[in-house]
N, C-alpha and C positions, 0 to 999 in steps of 0.2 A: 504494500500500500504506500504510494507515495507522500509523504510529511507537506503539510500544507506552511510555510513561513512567510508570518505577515513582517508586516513592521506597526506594530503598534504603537499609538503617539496618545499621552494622557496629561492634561491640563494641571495646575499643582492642587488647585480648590476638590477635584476629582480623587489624586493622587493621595489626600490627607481620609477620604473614607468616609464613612458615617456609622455608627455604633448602632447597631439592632438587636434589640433580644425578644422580638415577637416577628414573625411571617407570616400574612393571609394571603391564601391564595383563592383566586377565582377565576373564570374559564366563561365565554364563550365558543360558539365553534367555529373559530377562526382565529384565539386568543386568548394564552394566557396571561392572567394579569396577578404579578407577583408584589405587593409592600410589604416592606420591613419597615417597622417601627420600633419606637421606644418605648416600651409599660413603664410608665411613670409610677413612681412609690403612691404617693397620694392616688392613684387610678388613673385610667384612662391612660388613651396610647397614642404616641406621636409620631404617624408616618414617618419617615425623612428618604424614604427613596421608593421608587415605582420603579418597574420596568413590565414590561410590555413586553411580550413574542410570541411566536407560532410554536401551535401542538407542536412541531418536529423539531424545534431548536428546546422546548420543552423537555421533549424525551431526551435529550442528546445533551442538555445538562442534570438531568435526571439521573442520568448512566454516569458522565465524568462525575458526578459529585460523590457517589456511589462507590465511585475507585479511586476515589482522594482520602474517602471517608477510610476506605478498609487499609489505603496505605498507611495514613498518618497509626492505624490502630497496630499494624503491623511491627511501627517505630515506637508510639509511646504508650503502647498498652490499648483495653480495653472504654472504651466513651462511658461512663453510665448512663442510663436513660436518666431523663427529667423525671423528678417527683410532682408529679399533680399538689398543687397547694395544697388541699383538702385532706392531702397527706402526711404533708409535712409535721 
């Protein structure tokens, strides 16, 4: 399979990130539509980044995240699942 090499070019306001500790996803059939937000201690939760794409680029970070996931667990161990507050 031949290696696709971009050159990727990223802004520095991009390049700094944004902090998310909540995902909702949602889906039309032509788009999924992924936020990551911030749960604020007091409640409630503050988008700070959207992204937008197609079912196929969906499933295709679906999979890479998938084999990022099991490497990084390969190097530093097992992830624990999240505790449900309710559980805590």
């Amino acid at each position: 399979m031949n290696e696709l090499k971009l050159d990727i070019q990223i802004d520095k306001d991009t390049a700094l990130g944004r902090y998310a500790n909540l995902a909702l996803i949602a889906h039309t059939k032509n788009e999924f539509i992924l936020d990551f937000a911030l749960l604020q201690p007091q409640g409630g939760a503050l988008v700070v980044s959207r992204v937008i794409t197609s079912p196929q680029h969906a499933k295709a970070l679906l999979r890479s995240l998938a084999e990022n996931v099991a490497r990084y667990e390969e190097t530093f161990g097992p992830i624990p699942e999240p505790v449900a507050e309710n559980q805590a």
